[in-house]
C-alpha positions, 0 to 999 in steps of 0.5 A: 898335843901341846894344849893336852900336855898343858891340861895335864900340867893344870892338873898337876897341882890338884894331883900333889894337894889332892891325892894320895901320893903314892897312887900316881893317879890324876884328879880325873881318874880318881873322880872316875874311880869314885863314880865306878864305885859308886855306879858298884856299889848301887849295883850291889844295893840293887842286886840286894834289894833285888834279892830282897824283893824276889824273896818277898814276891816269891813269898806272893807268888808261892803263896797266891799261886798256892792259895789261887790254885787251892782255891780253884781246886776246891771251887773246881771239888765244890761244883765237882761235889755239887754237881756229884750231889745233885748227880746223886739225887736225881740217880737215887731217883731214878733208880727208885722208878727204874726199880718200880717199873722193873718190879711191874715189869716183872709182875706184868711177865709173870701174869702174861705167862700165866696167862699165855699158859691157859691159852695154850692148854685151851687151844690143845685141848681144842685140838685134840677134841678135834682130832677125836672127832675127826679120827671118830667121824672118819672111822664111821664113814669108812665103816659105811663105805665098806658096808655100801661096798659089800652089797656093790654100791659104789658106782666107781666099780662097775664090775663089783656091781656084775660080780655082785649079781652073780654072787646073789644067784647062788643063795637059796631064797632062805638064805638069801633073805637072811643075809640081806637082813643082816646087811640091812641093819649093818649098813643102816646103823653105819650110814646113821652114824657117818651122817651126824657128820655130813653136811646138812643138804648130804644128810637129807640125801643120806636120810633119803636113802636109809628110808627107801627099802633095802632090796639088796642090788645096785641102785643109783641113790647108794652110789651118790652116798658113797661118793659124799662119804668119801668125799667127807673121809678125804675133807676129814682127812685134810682138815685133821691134817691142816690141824696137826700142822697149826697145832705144832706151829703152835708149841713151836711160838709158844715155846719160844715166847715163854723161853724169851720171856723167862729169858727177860724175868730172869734179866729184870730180877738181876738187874733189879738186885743191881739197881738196889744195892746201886741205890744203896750205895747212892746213898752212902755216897750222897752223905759222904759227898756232902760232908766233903762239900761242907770241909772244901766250902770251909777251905776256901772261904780261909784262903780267900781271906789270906789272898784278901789281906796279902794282894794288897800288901804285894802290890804296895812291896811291888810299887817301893820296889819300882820306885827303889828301882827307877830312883837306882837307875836315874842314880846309874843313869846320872853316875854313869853319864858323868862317866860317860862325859870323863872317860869316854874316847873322846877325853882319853887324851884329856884325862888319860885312860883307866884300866878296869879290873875285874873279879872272877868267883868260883863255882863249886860243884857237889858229888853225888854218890850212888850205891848198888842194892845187892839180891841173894836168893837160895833154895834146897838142894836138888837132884843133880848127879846125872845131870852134871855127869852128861854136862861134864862127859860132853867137854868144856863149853862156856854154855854147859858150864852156866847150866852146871853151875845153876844146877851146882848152885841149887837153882829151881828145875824151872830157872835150869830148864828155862836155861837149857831151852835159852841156850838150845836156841842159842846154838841152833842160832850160832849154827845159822849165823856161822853159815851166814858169816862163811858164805860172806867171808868167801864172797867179800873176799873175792871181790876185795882182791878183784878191785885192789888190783884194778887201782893199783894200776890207776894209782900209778897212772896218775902218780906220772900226771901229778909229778908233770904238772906238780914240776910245771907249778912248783919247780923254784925260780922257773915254775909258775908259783915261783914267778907270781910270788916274787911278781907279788912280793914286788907288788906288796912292797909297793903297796905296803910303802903307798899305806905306810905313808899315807898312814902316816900322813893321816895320823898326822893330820888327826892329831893335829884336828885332835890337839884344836879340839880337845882344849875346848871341850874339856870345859864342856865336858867337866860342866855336863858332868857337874850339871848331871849329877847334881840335878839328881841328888836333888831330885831325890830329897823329896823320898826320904822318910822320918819313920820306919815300916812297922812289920806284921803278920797276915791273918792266919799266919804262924810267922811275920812275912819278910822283911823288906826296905823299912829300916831305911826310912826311904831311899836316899841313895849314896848322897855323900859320895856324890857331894865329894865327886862334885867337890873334885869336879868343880876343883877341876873346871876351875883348872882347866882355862888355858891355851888353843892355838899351839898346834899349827905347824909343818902342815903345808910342807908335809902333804906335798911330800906325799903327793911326790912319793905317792905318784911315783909308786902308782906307776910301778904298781900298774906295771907289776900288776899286768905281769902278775895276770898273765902268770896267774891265768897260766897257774889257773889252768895248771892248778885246775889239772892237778886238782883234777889229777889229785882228786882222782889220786885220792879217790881212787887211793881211797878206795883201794885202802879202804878195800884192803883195810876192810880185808884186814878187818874181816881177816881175823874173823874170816880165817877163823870161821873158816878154819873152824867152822866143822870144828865149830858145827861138830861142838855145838851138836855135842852141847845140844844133845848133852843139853837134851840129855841133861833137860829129860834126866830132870824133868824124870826125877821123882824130885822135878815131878813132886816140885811139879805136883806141889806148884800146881797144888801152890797155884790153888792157893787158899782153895788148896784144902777145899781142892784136895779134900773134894778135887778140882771138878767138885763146885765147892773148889769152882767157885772158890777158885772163881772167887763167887758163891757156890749157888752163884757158880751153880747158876752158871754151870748147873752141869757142875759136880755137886751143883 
């Protein structure tokens, strides 16, 4: 300590020659003072040059981020367009083939219809020439079968043949002959035509038998021609049959395939319309595209040679800027190391200690006002007496009197309507909620008073518990809290003496190590700061500059970019105020020569005081100490049960509170709707059938029902006239309300009036 008292005193000379006399402060101090001045003041420089170069990198990054994102914008728009216009072309193309097959399509539907057309009426007319002839043939055979069965020759009637006999033998020979005669050409011409549509090998039969002579009675040979002429009929008869059933098959297909068929020329005429006006617009779209191509193409090409010209400006701002900054920080790292060497806790004793100051700016905050936007509507007086008359009969209610007062008010019978439905529902609601809230109060009720009473009672049990133990912990001198704190007390005051001297013992001893090393390192100190400071000040002789940066515009550009460092003429530094601090410092160091070895004294004779007072301490600590464990486990164990009693205390305390708090809190509400709750059932049944009352007088005004008719002729809109003039249902009001053409209308509803 006595060497440090001596350094100061050194020092004294350079403090009165040196330093302000009215500041007080040592020659160390105000090095250290100069060098955190200069350590600010680089700060600020910086911040500045910092402020300096985001300004202008923000002018790089705005810039090249906008002309970067311009320019992939409209690289992104040229391929966009490109691609748009190839798109275009290759469409236009194929839509012009689209269209050309659609129009060969169509041709191709036309002529297979045509066609088909033909095939149709050829295979019904074969039809019906086959139906004649089958009807012609088959009337013949049964005409021949007939005549055949006249004169008994159908061998399936054996006794039409006996009958025939009999019937013969009553004719005269005259009348006889005469007849056979008639039956003879009958049966031949029959036969002669029936045969035409035999079979060959049955038409030698038949031709057989129409050669043979006519005798009038039974033979085998007329038998066999009536059995092939029925046999003929019936094949006739099922063929004609078989025939009908192709021929209706036949108009079934053929319907259905010119139904499909229209079906496709009608969708190949939409969609070839479709195609050519797309076409159309292919077109346009194609020429306006590649105008845009041409203007994006152009935009890119400038802001590719603005990023051209600034990138390379940027960086060269970014380069000074690191330079600034790393020569600023070496300035810092030197200032500060210098600093570091002065005014560190190690040269406290050596240079004394400098309290730092600070300042503090304020912030303002900014106001924001908002305003309120304000709505009025008004419309024509309507209708109302009767309205407001049952509103006003049915009593006072907050719900009747907004109804009223939007009546008063002229609002439109759809808003009052719109109301009285919105407060209907709001009452039937009320009703419900009501009932809801009476059955509850009734119920929380009874199970509230129901857990009060239980607690209670466990309350006061436990109460009788904690009071027991609450005496056996906390009675003075002979409860157990009492006892450990003086057994404490006792123990602190033991412990509290074994630090106080062993504090003192070490604080002694630190000063005494401190006072035989500060002399000596107060020269190396005073050195590292000189050696530090100067090698930077001449490192940095080599960045200054003659002439300054001449700043100009970029290409295309209305203004200069910002200015940087350029009136500077490099960096330089704060060259001065390092020099002054290396004057004081050297002064110093020349001052700082003296004594080392004053210090020594009083050690031997202090540390065996100690070891006496400490030895006798330790043994009354560990006699105390063993006192204090058995009080301590018997207060554990009381606490325990206390804890235990208390918690149970609270828990059932708080739910007794909590229950009669909760009864409080419903009381209100519960005794009110019980005691209105008739009250209230009864009212709201009077507002609703006032409400009904008031909602049908409306809706029967002449002025509700006209406001009704006008909405609806106001929903036509610019079809109103065309509506009213030919009416709702005529195409004309369709298809204005449709917003299409009245043919356009009439092709999909062809049933329309006026189609």
């Amino acid at each position: 300590m006595k060497s440090c008292r001596f350094v100061f005193l050194t020092l004294a000379a350079y403090i009165t020659g040196r330093c302000n006399a009215s500041s007080g402060e040592r020659a160390v101090t105000e090095v250290v003072n100069m060098l955190k001045k200069m350590l600010a003041k680089s700060k600020a420089d910086g911040d500045k040059d910092r402020e300096i170069y985001a300004k202008f990198m923000c002018y790089c990054r705005t810039n090249k981020a906008d002309k970067e994102g311009e320019i992939k914008k409209r690289t992104k728009e040229i391929s966009i367009l490109q691609s748009k216009i190839e798109e275009l072309k290759g469409g236009t193309g194929k839509l012009s083939s689209e269209c050309a097959k659609l129009a060969a399509d169509i041709d191709a539907n036309e002529q297979v219809r045509g066609k088909m057309m033909k095939i149709r009426a050829k295979e019904e007319k074969a039809y019906n020439d086959l139906k004649k002839d089958m009807q012609v043939a088959m009337k013949l055979i049964s005409s021949a079968i007939k005549t055949l069965a006249e004169v008994g020759s159908d061998q399936s009637l054996a006794e039409a043949a006996r009958d025939h006999d009999k019937f013969m033998a009553g004719y005269g020979k005259k009348k006889k002959k005469k007849s056979l005669l008639r039956l003879d050409a009958s049966m031949r011409e029959a036969l002669s035509a029936a045969a035409a549509f035999l079979p060959l090998k049955h038409q030698e039969t038949v031709s057989a038998f129409l050669q043979a002579p006519f005798t009038g009675s039974y033979s085998a040979q007329s038998g066999e021609v009536v059995g092939i002429l029925k046999d003929m009929r019936d094949t006739f008869k099922s063929n004609l049959a078989s025939a009908t059933i192709q021929e209706k098959k036949a108009e079934v297909t053929f319907a259905r395939f010119m139904l499909a068929k229209i079906g496709a020329y009608k969708d190949m005429n939409k969609m070839l319309k479709a195609k050519k006006d797309e076409a159309g617009d292919n077109d346009d779209e194609l020429a306006s595209s590649k105008e845009k191509l041409a203007e994006t193409t152009k935009q890119k090409g400038v802001c590719e040679a603005f990023l051209k010209e600034m990138t390379p400006l940027c960086a060269a701002k970014t380069k000074e800027y690191n330079t600034r900054n790393m020569l600023r920080m070496n300035e810092d790292a030197a200032v500060s190391e210098a600093i570091a060497i002065l005014d560190r806790d190690s040269s406290f004793n050596l240079f004394g200690k400098v309290d730092a100051t600070s300042k503090e700016g304020g912030s303002s905050e900014a106001l924001v006002q908002t305003g309120v936007v304000h709505e009025h509507r008004s419309n024509a007086a309507l209708a109302k007496f009767s309205a407001l008359q049952v509103l006003r009969t049915a009593g006072q209610s907050f719900k009747l009197a907004q109804v009223a007062a939007l009546i008063e008010a002229d609002n439109p019978f759809t808003t009052v309507l719109a109301k009285i439905d919105e407060i209907l529902k709001i009452v039937a609601k009320e009703g419900k909620v009501d009932k809801e809230k009476l059955d509850f109060c009734k119920s929380e009720r009874k199970k509230g008073q129901a857990t009060i009473k239980e607690k209670s009672s466990k309350i006061i049990e436990l109460g009788s518990k904690i009071d027991k133990l609450t005496d056996e912990i906390e009675k003075p001198e002979t409860g157990l809290n009492d006892q450990i704190k003086a057994t404490e007390g006792m123990l602190a005051e033991n412990a509290g003496n074994q630090r106080e001297q062993t504090k003192m013992r070490k604080k002694e001893y630190e000063e005494y190590e401190e006072t035989m090393q500060n002399v000596l390192k107060a020269k190396e100190l005073l050195s590292s700061a000189i050696r530090v400071l100067t090698k930077y000040y001449k490192s940095i002789e080599d960045y200054a500059v003659d002439d300054a940066e001449a700043v100009k515009k970029l290409p295309g550009e209305d203004d200069a970019r910002p200015e940087t460092w350029e009136a500077e003429k490099g960096y330089r530094g704060q060259d001065s105020s390092g020099k002054k601090v290396l004057e004081m410092l050297g002064y110093i160091l020349g001052q700082t020569k003296g004594e080392e070895n004053l210090a020594k004294k009083d050690e031997a004779s202090s540390k065996a005081k100690y070891d006496k007072s400490m030895a006798a301490l330790m043994t009354e600590q560990r006699t105390l100490q063993k006192s204090l464990v058995k009080f301590t486990k018997t207060l554990a164990e009381k606490k325990l049960a206390l804890l235990q009693a208390n918690k149970d205390l609270k828990k059932t305390t708080a739910v007794k509170e909590k229950t009669e708090a909760y009864m409080l809190q419903i009381k209100p509400g519960c005794d009110f709707i019980t005691k209105n709750f008739d009250k209230r059932n009864a009212h709201r049944a009077a507002e609703s059938a006032a409400l009904t009352k008031a909602k049908s007088l409306i809706k029967n005004t002449a002025v509700y029902k006209s406001a009704v008719a006008e909405s609806d002729l106001e929903s036509l809109g610019a079809c109103r006239a065309i509506c009213t003039k030919k009416g709702k249902l005529h195409v004309k009001c369709k298809a204005c309300l449709s917003d299409v053409s009245i043919p356009g209308y009439c092709a999909g509803h062809p049933d329309t009036k006026g189609c």
